[in-house]
Structure formats: structure tokens, C-alpha cells
C-alpha positions as CSV (number, residue, x, y, z in Angstrom):
1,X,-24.3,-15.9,-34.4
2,X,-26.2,-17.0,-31.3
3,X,-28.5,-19.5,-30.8
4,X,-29.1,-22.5,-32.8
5,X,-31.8,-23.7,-35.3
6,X,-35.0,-21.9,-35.9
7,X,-34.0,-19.2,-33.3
8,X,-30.6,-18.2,-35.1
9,X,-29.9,-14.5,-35.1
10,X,-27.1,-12.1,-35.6
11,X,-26.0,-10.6,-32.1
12,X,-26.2,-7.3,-34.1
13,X,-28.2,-5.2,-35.5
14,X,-31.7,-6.6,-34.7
15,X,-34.3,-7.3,-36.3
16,X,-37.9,-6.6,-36.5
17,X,-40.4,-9.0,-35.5
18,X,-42.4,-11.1,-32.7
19,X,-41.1,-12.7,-29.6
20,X,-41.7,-14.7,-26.1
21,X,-40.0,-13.0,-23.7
22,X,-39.7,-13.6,-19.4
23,X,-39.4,-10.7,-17.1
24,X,-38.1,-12.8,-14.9
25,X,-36.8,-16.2,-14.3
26,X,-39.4,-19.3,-14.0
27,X,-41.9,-16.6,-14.9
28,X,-44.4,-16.4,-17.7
29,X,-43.4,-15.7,-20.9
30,X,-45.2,-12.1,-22.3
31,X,-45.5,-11.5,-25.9
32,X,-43.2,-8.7,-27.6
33,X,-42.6,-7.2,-30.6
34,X,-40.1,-5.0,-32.0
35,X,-41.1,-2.9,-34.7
36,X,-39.1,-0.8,-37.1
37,X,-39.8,2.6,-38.9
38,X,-37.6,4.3,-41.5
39,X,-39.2,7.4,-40.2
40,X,-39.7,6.5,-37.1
41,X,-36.9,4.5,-35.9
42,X,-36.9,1.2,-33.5
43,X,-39.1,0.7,-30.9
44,X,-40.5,-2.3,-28.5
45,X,-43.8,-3.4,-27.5
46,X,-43.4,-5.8,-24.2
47,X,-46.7,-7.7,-22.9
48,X,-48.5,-4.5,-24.4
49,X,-46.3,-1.9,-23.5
50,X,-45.3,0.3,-25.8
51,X,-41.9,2.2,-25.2
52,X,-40.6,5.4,-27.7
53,X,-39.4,5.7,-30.6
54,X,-35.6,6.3,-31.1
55,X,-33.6,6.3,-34.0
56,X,-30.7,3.9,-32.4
57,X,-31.9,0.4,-32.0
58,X,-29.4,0.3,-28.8
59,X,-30.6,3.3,-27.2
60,X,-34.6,2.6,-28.0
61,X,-35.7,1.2,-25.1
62,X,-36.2,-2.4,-24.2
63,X,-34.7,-3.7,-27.9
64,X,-31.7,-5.0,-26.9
65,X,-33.5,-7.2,-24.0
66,X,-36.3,-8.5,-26.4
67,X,-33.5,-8.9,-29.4
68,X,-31.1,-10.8,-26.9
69,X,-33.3,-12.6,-24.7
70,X,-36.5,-13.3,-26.6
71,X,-37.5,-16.3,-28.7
72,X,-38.8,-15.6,-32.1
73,X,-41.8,-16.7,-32.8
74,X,-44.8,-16.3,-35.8
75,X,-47.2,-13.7,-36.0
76,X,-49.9,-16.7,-34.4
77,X,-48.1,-17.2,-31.4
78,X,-47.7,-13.5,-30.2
79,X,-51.9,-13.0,-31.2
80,X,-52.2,-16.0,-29.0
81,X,-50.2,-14.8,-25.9
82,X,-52.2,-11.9,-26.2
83,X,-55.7,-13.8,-25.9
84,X,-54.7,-16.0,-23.0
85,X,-54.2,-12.8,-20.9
86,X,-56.9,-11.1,-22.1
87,X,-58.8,-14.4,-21.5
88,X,-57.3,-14.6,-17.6
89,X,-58.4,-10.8,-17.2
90,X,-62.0,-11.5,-18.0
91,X,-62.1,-14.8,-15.9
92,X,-60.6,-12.9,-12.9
93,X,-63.1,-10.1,-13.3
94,X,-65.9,-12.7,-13.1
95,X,-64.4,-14.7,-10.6
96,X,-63.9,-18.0,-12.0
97,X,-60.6,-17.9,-11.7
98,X,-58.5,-16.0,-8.7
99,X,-55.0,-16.8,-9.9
100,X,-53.1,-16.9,-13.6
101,X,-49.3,-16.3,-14.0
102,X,-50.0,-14.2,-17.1
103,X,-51.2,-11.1,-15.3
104,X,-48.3,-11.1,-12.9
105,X,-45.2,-11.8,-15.4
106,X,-42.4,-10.3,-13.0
107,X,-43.0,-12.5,-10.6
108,X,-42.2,-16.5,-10.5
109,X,-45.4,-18.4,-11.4
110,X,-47.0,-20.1,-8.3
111,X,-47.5,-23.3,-9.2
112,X,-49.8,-24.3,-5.6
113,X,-52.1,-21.4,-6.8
114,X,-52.8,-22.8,-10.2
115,X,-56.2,-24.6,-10.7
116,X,-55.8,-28.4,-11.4
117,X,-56.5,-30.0,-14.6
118,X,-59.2,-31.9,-14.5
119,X,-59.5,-34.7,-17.2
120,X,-62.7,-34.6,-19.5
121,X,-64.9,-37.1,-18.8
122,X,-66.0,-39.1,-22.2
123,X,-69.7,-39.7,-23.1
């Protein structure tokens, strides 16, 4: 087993499912997925990505990084990773924004680039 609590797995054979998973260290986490076929075979989705098919799950590629490395998490999480990135693409595009961490996910987030968070003001 590896891990402990919620995020016990088996080191082997994986599983399919949703994840968290960072590209690189102090970097954003990027949802991924690995799904499972019986016709098919194994196959990963990272930060929208979609690798091949294979029947092995250790030679399809990218499984054994998400299976080993990523954090499991529900079906809402992953939808929600998704719509902050979408979210910092359309902000970009209109300019409102000209930094977020989660369209540069192999790279450590800058923290001095971030905009502050500015504390709502009660009526």
C-alpha cells in the first residue's frame, strides 16, 4: 500500500479515475484522469491531454506518473480544475489578468506575478 487515508492505493495495478497531479515541483496542480477500456485498454488524460491507448497499463503512456504521483480526487474537483483554467484563458484573452499559474503548469508558480487579494468591502 502507499499513502495513507483517503488517498490509499495499491502500488499495482492502477486504477481508473480522477487526479491532481504537478508537472513539476511548487507548480500548479493540473487535473488528470486515467480512464480504462476493455476494448480499448488504459490510457491518461493530463491537464487535457490525451495520450494513446495501450493495452498495458505500464507501457500506456503517462499512467504510471498520474497512478503514482497524483492525488485522487472526486469527479467535482477535476470539473473544477478544468474551469479555473478555462476561466484564466478567457481573462488573459481580455486582459484583465496577465499572469495565472494554471496555464503555465511546468513551471514553478510565480508568486510576485500573482494579483493581490483584495478584501471585499461590506455594505
Amino acid at each position: 500500500m502507499r499513502f495513507r487515508g483517503n488517498q490509499q492505493r495499491d502500488v499495482w495495478p492502477p486504477r481508473a479515475g480522477h487526479f491532481r497531479l504537478r508537472l513539476c515541483r511548487r507548480g500548479w496542480s493540473v487535473p488528470a484522469k486515467i480512464q480504462y477500456s476493455p476494448i480499448e485498454g488504459w490510457r491518461a488524460i493530463v491537464d487535457e491531454r490525451e495520450f494513446p491507448w495501450h493495452d498495458d497499463p505500464a507501457y500506456a503512456e503517462s499512467v504510471p506518473r498520474v497512478w503514482h504521483y497524483g492525488l485522487i480526487v472526486d469527479k467535482s474537483v477535476y470539473d473544477w480544475c478544468l474551469d479555473v483554467k478555462r476561466w484564466a484563458e478567457k481573462e488573459i484573452a481580455e486582459r484583465r489578468l496577465d499572469y495565472h499559474p494554471t496555464l503555465s503548469p511546468e513551471e514553478p508558480i510565480k508568486r510576485m506575478r500573482l494579483p493581490p487579494f483584495l478584501p471585499q468591502r461590506s455594505t
